[in-house]
N, CA, C and O atoms as a DFTB+ gen file, in Angstrom:
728 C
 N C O
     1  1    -111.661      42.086    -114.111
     2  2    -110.282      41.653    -114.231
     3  2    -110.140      40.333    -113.490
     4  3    -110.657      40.223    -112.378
     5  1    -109.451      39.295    -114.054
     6  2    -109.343      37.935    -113.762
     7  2    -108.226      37.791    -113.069
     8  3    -107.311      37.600    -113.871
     9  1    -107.743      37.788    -111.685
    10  2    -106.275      37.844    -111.548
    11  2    -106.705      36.985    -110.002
    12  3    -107.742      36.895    -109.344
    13  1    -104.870      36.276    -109.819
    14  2    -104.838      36.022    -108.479
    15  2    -105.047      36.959    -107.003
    16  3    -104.960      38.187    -107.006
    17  1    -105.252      36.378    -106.120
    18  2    -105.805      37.308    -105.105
    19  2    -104.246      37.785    -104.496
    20  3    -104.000      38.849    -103.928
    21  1    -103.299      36.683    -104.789
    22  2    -102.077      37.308    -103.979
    23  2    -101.797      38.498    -105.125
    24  3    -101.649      39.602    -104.600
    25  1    -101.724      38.495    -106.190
    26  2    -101.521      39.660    -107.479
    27  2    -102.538      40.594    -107.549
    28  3    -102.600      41.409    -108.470
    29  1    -103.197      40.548    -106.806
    30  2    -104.649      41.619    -106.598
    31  2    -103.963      42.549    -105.236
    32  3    -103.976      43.773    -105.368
    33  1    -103.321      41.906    -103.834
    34  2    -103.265      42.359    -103.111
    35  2    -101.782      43.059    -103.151
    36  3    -101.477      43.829    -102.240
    37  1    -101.048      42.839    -104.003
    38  2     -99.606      43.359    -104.596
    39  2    -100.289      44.367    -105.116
    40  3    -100.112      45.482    -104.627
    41  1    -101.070      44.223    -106.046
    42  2    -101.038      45.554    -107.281
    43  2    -101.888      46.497    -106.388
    44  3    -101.667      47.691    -106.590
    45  1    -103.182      46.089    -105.065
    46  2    -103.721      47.294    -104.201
    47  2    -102.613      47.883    -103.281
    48  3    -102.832      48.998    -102.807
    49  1    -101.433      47.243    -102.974
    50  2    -100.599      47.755    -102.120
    51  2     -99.809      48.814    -102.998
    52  3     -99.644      50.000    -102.714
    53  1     -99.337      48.117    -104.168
    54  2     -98.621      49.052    -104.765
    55  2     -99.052      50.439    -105.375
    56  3     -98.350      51.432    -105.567
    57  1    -100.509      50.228    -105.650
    58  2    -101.513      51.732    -106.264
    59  2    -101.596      52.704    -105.069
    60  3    -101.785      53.913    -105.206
    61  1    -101.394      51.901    -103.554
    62  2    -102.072      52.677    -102.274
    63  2    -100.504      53.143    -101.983
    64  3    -100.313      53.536    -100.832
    65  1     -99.023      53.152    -103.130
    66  2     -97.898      53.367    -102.170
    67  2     -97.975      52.479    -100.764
    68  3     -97.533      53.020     -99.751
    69  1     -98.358      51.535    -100.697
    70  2     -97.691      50.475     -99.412
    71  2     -96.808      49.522     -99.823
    72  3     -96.745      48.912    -100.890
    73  1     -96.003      49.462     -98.649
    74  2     -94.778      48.232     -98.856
    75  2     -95.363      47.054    -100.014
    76  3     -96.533      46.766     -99.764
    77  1     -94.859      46.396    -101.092
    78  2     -95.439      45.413    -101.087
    79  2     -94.633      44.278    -101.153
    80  3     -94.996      43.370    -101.901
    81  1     -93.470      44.145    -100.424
    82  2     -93.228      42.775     -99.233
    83  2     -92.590      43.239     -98.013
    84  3     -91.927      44.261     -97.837
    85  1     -92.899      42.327     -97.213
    86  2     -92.223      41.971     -95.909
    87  2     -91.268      43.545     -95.612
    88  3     -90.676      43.978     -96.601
    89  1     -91.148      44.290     -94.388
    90  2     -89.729      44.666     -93.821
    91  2     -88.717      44.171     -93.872
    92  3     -88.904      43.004     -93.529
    93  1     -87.746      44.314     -94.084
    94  2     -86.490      43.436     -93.884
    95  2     -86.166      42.495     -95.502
    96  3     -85.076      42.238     -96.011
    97  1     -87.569      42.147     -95.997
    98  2     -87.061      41.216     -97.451
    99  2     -86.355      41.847     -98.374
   100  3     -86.607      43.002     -98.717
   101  1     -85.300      41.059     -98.911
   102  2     -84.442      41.041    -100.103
   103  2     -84.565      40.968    -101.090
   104  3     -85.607      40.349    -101.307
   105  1     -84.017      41.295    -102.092
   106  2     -84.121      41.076    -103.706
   107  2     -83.165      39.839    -103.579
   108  3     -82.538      39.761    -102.523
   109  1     -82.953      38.753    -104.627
   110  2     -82.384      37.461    -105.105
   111  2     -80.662      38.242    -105.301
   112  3     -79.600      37.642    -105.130
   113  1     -80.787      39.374    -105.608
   114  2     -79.591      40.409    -105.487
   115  2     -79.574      40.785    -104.221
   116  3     -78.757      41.698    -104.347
   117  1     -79.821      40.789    -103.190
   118  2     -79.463      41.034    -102.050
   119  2     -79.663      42.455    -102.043
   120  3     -78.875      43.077    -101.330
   121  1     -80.765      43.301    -102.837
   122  2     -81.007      44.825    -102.146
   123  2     -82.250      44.977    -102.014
   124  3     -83.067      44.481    -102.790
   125  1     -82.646      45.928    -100.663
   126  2     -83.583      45.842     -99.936
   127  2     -85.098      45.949    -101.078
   128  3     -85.268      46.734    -102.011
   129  1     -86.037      44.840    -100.563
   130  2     -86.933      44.575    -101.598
   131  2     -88.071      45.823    -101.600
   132  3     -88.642      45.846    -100.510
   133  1     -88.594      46.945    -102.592
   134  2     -89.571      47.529    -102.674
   135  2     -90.147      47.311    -103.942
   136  3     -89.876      46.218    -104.440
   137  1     -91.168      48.373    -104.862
   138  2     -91.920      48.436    -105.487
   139  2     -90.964      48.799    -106.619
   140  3     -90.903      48.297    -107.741
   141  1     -90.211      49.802    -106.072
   142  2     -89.236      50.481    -107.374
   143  2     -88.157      49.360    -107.798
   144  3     -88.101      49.014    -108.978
   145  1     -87.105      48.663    -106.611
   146  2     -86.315      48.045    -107.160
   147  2     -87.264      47.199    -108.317
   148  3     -87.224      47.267    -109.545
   149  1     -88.137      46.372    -107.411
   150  2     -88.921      44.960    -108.612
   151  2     -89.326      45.329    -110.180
   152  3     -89.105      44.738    -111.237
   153  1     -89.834      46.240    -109.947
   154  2     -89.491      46.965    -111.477
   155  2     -88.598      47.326    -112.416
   156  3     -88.716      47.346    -113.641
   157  1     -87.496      47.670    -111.572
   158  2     -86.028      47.630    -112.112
   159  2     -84.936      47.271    -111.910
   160  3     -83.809      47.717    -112.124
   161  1     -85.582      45.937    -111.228
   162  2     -83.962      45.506    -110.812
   163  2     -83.102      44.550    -112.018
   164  3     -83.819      43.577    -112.252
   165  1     -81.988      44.495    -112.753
   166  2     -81.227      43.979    -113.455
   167  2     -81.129      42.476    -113.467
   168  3     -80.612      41.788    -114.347
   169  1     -81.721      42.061    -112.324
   170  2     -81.305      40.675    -112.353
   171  2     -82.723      40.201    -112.535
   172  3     -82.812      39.011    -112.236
   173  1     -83.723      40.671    -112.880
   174  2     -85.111      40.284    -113.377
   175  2     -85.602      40.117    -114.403
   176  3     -86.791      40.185    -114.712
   177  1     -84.356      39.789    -115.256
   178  2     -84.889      40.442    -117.013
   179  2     -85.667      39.286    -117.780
   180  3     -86.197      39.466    -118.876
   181  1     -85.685      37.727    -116.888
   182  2     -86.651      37.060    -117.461
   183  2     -88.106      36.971    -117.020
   184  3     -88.824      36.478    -117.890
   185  1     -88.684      37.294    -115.978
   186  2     -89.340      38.100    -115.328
   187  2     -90.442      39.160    -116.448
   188  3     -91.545      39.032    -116.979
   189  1     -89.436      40.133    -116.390
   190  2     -89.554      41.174    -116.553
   191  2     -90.635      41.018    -118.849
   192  3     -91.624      41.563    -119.340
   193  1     -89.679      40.083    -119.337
   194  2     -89.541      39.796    -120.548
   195  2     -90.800      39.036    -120.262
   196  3     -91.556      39.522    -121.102
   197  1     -91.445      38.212    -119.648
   198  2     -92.414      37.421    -119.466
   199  2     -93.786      38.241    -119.384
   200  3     -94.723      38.032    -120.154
   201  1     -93.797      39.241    -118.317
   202  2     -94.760      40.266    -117.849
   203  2     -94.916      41.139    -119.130
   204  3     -96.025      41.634    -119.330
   205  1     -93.873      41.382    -120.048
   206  2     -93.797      42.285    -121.380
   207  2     -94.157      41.535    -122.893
   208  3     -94.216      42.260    -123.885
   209  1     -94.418      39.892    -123.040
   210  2     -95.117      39.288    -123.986
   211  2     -96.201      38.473    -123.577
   212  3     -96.642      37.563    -124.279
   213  1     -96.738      38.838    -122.216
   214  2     -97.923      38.163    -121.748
   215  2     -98.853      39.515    -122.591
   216  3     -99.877      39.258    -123.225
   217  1     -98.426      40.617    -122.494
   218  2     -99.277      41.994    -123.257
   219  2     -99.096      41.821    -124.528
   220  3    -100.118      41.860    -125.213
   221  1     -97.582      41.546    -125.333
   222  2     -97.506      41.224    -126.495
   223  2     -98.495      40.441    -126.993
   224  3     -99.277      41.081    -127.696
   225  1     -98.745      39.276    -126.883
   226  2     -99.673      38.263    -127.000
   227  2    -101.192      38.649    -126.733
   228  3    -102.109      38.275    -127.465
   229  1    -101.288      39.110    -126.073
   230  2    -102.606      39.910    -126.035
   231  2    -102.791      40.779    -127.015
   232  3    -103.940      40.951    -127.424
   233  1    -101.855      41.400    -127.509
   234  2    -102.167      42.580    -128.575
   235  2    -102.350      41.786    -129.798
   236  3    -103.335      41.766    -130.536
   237  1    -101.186      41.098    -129.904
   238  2    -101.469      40.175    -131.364
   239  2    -102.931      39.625    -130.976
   240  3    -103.728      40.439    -131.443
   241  1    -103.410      38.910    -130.523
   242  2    -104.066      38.333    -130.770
   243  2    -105.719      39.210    -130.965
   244  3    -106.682      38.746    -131.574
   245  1    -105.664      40.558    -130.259
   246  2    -106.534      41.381    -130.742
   247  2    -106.319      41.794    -132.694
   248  3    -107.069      42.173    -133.593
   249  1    -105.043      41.483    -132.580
   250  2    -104.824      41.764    -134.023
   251  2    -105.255      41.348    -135.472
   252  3    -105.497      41.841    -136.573
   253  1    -105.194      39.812    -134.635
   254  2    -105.421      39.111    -135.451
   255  2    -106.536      38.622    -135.398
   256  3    -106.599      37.491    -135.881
   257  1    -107.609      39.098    -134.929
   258  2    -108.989      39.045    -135.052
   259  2    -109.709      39.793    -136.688
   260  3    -110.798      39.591    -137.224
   261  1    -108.453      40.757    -137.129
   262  2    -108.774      41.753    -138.137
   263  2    -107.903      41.849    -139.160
   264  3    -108.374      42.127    -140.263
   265  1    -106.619      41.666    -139.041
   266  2    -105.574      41.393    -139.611
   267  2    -104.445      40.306    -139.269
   268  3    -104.352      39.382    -138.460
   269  1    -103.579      40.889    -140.332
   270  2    -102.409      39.551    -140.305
   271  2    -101.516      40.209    -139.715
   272  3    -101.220      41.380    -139.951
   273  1    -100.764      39.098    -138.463
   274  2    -100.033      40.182    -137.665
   275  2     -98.776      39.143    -137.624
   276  3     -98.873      37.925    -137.479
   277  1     -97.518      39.931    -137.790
   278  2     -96.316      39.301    -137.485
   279  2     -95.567      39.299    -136.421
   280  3     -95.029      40.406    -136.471
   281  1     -95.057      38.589    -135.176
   282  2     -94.492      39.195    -133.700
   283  2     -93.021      38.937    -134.045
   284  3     -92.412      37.923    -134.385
   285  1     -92.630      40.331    -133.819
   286  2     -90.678      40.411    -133.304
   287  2     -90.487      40.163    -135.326
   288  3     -89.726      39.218    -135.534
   289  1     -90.888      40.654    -136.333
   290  2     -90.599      40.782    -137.666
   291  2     -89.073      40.702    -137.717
   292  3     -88.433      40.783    -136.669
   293  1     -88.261      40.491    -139.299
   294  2     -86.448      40.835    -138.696
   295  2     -86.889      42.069    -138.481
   296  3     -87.946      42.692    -138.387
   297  1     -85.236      42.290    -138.414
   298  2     -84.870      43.801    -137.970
   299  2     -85.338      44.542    -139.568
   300  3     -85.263      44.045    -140.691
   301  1     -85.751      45.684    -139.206
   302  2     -86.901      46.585    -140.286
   303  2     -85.506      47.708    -140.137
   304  3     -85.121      48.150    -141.220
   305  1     -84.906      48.084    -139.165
   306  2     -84.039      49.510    -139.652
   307  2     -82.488      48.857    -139.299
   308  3     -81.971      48.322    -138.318
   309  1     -81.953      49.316    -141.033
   310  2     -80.832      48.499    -141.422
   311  2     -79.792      49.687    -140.010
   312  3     -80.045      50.824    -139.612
   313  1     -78.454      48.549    -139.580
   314  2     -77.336      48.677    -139.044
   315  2     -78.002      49.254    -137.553
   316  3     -77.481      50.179    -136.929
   317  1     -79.050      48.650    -137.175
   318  2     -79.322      48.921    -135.766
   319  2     -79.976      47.079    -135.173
   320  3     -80.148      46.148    -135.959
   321  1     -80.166      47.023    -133.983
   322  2     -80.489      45.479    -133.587
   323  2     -82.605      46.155    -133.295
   324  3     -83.556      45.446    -133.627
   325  1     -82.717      47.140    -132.846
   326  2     -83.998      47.083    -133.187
   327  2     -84.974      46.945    -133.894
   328  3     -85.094      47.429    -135.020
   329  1     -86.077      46.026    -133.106
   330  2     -87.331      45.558    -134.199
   331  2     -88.563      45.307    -133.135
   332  3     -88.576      44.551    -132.164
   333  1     -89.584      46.176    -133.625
   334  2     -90.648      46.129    -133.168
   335  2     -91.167      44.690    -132.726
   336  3     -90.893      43.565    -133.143
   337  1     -91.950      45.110    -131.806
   338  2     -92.890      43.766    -131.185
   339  2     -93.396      43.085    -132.422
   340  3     -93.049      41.973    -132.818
   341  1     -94.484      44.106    -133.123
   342  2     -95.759      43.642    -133.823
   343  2     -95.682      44.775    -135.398
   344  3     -95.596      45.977    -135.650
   345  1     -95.764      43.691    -136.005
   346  2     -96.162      44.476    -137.959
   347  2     -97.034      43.371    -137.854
   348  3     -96.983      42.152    -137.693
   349  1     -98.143      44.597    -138.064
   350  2     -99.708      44.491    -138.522
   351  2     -99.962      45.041    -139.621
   352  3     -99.755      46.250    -139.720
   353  1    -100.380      44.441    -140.521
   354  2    -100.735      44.588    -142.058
   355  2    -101.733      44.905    -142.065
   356  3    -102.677      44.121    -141.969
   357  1    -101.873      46.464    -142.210
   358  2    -103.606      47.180    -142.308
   359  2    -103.512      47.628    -143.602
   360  3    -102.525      47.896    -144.288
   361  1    -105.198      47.686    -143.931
   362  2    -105.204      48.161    -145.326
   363  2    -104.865      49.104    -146.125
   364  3    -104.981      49.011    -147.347
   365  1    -104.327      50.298    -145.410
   366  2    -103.647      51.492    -145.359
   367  2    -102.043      51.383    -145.180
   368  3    -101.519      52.450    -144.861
   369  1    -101.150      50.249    -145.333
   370  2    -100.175      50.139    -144.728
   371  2     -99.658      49.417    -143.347
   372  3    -100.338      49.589    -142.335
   373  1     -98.759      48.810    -143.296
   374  2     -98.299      48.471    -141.930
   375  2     -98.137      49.049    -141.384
   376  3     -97.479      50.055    -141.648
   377  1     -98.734      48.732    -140.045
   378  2     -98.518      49.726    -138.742
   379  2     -97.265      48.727    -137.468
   380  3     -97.322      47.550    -137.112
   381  1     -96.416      49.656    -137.148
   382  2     -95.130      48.816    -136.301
   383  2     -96.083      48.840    -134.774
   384  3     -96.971      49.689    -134.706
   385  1     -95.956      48.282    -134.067
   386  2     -96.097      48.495    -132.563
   387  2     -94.765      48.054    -131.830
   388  3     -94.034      47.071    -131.960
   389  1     -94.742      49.021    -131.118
   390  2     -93.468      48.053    -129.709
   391  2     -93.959      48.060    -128.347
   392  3     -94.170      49.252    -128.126
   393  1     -94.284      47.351    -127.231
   394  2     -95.041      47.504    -126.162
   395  2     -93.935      47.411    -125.693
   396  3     -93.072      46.656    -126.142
   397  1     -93.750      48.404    -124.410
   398  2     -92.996      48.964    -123.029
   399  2     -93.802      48.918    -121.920
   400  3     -94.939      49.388    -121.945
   401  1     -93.355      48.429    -121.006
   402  2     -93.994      48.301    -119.386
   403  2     -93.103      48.867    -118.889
   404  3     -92.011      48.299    -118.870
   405  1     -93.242      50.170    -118.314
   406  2     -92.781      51.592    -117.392
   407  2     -93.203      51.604    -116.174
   408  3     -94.411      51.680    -115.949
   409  1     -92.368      51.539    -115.262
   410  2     -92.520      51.864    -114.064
   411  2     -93.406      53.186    -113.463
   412  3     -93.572      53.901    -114.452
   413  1     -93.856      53.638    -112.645
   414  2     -94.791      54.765    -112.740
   415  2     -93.769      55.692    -112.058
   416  3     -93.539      56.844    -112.427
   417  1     -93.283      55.173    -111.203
   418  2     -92.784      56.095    -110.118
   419  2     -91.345      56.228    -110.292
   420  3     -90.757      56.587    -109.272
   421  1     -90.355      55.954    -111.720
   422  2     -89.320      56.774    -111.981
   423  2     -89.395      58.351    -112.585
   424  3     -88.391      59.045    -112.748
   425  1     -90.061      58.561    -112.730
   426  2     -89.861      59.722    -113.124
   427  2     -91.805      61.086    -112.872
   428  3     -92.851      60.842    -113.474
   429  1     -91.728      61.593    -112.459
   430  2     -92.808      62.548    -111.579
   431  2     -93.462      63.235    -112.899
   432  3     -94.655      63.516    -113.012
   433  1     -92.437      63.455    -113.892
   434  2     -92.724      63.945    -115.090
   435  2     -93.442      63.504    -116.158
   436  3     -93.080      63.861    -117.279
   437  1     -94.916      62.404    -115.958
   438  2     -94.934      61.799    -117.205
   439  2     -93.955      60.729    -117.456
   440  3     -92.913      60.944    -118.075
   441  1     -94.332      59.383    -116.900
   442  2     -93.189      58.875    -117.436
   443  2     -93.940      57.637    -118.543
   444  3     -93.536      56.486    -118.707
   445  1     -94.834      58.132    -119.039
   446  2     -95.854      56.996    -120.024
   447  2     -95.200      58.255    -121.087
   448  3     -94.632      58.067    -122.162
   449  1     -95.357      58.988    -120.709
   450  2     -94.992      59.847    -122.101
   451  2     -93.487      59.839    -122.756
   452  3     -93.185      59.829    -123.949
   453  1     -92.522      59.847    -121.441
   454  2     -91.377      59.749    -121.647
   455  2     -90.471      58.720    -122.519
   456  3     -89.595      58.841    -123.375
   457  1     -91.168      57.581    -121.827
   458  2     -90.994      56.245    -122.524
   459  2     -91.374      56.376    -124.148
   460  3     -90.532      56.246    -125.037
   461  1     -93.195      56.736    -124.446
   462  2     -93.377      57.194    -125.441
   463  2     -92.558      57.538    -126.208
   464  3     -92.285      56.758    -127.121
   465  1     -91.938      58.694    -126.132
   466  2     -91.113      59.628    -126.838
   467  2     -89.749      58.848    -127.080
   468  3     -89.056      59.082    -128.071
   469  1     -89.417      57.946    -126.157
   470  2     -87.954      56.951    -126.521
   471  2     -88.134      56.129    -127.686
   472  3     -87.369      55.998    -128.641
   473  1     -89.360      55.539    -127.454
   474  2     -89.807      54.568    -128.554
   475  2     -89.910      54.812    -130.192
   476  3     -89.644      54.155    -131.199
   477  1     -90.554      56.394    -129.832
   478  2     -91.074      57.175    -131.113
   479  2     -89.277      57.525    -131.937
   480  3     -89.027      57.564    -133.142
   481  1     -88.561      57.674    -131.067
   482  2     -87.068      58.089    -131.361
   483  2     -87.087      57.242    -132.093
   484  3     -87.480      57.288    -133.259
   485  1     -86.444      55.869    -131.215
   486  2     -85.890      54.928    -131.597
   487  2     -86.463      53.922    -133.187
   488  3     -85.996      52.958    -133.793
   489  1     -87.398      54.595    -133.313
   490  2     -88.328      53.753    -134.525
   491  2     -88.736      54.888    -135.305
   492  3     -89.801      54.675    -135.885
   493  1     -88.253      55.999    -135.506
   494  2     -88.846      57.223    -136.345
   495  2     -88.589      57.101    -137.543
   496  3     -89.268      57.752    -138.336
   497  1     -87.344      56.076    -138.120
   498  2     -87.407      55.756    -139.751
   499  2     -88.575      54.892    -140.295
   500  3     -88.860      54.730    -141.482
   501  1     -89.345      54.246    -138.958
   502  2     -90.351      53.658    -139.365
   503  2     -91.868      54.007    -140.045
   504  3     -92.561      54.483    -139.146
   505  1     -92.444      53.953    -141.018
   506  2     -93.419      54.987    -141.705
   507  2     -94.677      54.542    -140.588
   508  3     -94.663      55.496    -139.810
   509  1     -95.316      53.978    -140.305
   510  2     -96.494      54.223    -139.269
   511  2     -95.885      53.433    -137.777
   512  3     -96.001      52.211    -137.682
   513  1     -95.427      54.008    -136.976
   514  2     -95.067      53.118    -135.977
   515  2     -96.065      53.646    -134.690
   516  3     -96.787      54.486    -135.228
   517  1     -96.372      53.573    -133.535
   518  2     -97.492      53.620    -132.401
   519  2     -96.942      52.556    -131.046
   520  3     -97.014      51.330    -130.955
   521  1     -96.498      53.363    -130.283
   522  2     -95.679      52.798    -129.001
   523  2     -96.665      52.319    -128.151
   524  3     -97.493      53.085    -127.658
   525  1     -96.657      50.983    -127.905
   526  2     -97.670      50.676    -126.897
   527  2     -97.177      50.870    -125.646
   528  3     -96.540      49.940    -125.151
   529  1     -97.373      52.158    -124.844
   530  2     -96.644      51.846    -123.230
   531  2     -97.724      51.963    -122.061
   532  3     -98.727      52.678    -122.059
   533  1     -97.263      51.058    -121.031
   534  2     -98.337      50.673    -120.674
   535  2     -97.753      50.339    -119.102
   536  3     -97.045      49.423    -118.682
   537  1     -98.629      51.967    -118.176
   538  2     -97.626      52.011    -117.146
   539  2     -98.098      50.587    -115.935
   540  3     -99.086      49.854    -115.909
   541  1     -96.671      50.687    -114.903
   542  2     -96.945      49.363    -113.971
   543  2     -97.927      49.355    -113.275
   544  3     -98.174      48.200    -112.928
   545  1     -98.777      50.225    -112.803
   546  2     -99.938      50.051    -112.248
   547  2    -101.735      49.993    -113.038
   548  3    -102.928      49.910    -112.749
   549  1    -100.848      50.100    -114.095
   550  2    -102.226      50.043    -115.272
   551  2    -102.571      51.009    -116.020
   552  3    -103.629      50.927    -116.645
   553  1    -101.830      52.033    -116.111
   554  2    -102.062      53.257    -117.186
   555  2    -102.349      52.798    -118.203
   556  3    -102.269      51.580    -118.047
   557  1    -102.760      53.098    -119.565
   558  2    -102.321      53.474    -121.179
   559  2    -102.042      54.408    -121.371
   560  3    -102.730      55.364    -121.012
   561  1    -100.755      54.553    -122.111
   562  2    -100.919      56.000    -123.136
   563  2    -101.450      56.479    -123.755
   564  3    -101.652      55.709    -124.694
   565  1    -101.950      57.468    -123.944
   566  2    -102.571      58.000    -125.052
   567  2    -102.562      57.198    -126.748
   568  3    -103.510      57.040    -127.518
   569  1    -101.462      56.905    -126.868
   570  2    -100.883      55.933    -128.306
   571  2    -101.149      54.436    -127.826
   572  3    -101.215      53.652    -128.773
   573  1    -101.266      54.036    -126.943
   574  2    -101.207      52.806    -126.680
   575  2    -103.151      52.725    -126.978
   576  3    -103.583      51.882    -127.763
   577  1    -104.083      53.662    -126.271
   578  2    -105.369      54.296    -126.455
   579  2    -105.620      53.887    -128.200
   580  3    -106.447      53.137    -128.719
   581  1    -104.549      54.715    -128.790
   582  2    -105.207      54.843    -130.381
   583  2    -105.077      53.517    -131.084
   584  3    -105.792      53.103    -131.997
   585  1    -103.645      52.680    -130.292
   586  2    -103.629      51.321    -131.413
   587  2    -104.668      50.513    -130.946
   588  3    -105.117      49.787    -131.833
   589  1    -105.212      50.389    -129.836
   590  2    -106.565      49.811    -129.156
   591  2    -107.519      50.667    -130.277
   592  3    -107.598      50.236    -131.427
   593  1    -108.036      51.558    -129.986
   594  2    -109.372      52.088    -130.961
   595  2    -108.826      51.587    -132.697
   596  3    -109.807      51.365    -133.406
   597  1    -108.095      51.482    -133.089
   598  2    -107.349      50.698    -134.656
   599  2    -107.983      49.402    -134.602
   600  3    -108.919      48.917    -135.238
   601  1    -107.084      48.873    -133.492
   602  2    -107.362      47.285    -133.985
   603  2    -108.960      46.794    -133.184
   604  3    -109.467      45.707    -133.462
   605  1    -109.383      47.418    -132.542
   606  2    -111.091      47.168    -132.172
   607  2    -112.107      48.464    -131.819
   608  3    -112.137      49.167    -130.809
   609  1    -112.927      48.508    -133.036
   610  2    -113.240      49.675    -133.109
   611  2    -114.222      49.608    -132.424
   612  3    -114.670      50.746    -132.282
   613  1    -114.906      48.756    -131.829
   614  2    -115.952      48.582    -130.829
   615  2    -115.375      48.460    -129.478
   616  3    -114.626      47.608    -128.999
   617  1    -116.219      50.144    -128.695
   618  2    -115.923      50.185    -127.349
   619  2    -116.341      48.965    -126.427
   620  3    -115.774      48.812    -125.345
   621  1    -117.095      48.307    -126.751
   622  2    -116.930      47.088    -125.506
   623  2    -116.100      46.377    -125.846
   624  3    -115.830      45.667    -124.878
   625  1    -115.301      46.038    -126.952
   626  2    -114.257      45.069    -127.491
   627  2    -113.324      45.889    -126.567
   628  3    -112.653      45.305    -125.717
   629  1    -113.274      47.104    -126.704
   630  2    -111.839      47.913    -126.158
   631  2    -111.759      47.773    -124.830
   632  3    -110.639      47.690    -124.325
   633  1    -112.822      47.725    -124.089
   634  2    -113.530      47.909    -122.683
   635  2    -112.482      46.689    -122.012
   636  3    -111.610      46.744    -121.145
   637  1    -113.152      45.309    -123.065
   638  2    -112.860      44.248    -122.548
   639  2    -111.249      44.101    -122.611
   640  3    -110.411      43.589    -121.870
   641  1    -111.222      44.605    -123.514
   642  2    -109.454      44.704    -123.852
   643  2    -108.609      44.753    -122.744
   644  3    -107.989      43.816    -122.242
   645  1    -108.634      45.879    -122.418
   646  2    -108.329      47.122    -120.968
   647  2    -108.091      46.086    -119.677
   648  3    -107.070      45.911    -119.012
   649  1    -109.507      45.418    -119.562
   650  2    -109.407      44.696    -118.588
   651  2    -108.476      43.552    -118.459
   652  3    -107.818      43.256    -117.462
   653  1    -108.516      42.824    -119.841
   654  2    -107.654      41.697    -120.035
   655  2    -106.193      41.969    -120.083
   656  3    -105.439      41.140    -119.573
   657  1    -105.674      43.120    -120.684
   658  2    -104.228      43.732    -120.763
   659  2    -104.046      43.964    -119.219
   660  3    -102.925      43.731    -118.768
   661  1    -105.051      44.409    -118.339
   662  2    -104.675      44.784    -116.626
   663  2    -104.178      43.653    -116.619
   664  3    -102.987      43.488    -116.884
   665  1    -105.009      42.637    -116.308
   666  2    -105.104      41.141    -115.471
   667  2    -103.783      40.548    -115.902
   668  3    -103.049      39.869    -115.183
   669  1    -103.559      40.896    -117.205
   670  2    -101.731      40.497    -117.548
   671  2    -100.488      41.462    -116.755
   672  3     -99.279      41.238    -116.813
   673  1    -100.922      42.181    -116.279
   674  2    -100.485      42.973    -116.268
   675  2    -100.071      42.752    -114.411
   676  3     -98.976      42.492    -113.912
   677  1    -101.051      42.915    -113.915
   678  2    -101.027      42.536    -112.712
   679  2    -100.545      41.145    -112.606
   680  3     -99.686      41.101    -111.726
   681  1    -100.741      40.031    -113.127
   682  2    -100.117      38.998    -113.088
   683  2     -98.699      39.218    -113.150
   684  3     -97.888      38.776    -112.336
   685  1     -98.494      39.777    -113.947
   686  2     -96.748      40.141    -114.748
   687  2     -96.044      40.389    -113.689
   688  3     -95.062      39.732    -113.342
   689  1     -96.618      41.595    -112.966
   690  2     -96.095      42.585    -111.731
   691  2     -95.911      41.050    -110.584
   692  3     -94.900      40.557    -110.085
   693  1     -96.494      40.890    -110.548
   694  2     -97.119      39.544    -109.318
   695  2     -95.422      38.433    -109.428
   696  3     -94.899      37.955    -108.421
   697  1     -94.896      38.259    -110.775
   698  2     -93.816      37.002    -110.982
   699  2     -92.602      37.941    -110.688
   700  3     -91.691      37.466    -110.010
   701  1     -92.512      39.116    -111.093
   702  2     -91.209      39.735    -110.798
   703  2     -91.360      39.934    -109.365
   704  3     -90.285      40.150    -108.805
   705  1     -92.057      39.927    -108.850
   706  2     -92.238      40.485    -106.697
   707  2     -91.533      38.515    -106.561
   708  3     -90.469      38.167    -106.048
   709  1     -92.324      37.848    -107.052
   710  2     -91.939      36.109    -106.956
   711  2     -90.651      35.739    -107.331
   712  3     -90.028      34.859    -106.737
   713  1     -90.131      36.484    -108.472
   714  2     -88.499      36.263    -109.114
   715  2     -87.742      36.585    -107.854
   716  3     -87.114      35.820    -107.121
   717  1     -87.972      38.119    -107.742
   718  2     -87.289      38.474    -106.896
   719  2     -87.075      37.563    -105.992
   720  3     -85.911      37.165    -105.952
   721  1     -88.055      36.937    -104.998
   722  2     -88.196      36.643    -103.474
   723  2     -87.565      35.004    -103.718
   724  3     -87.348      34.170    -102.839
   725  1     -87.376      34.878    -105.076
   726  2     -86.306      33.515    -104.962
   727  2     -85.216      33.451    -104.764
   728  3     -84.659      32.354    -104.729
């Protein structure tokens, strides 16, 4: 994994549950800075949107090693504003993707799955759709697993994948701790 050392030592603090800033530091909102707010704090949403098409872009572009891939298509389900990340034109049909970056530690229950299951809702008129979620410390889902084995059916392609989706990933995590602390 290719990442900065200050975004290396964020993402070991945050896997080990340690602070990862300062005592006493603030959010740009003025509430006390941890691991959970930076993940969800409201006033991060460009941030947040940045860390969530640095993966987009990564996926397309695995995509389009094999197919023709479209990012953010119009809206596919009439009288709603939702529309998938990615329509990928496989030979079997288009497959929808939407990638989600989930916090780990809202919910004790599975929360790669949870998210999952929002996505799967929210896009169920869709005929092949596959939720990419992809928790903050580096999980995959299980579905996020299968559209990886789809679009590169060679385990060292996938291997390498994994690693490159972290390193975005950890980077991502790395600008919202930086948003914040502005």
């Amino acid at each position: 994994v290719h990442v900065s050392d200050d975004a290396l030592r964020m993402h070991l603090r945050e896997r080990m549950f340690l602070p990862i800033a300062l005592p006493g530091s603030t959010c740009c909102c003025s509430a006390p800075l941890d691991a959970q707010h930076v993940h969800t704090c409201p006033s991060l949403g460009a941030a947040r949107i940045r860390r969530h098409d640095g993966i987009k872009k990564l996926l397309a572009k695995y995509a389009a090693r094999s197919y023709v891939v479209r990012e953010e298509p119009s809206r596919l389900i009439s009288g709603s504003r939702a529309r998938p990340d990615l329509l990928i034109a496989l030979p079997d049909g288009d497959m929808h993707v939407d990638v989600s970056c989930t916090y780990m530690g809202l919910n004790a229950n599975g929360p790669l799955d949870q998210r999952a299951k929002e996505k799967q809702q929210k896009y169920a008129s869709l005929s092949l759709f596959l939720p990419f979620v992809v928790g903050s410390t580096g999980e995959l889902h299980q579905m996020a697993e299968a559209v990886l084995a789809r679009l590169l059916p060679a385990r060292a392609e996938r291997d390498a994948a994994r690693a490159e989706l972290l390193g975005a990933l950890i980077e991502g995590n790395y600008w919202l701790l930086r948003a914040a602390m502005s």
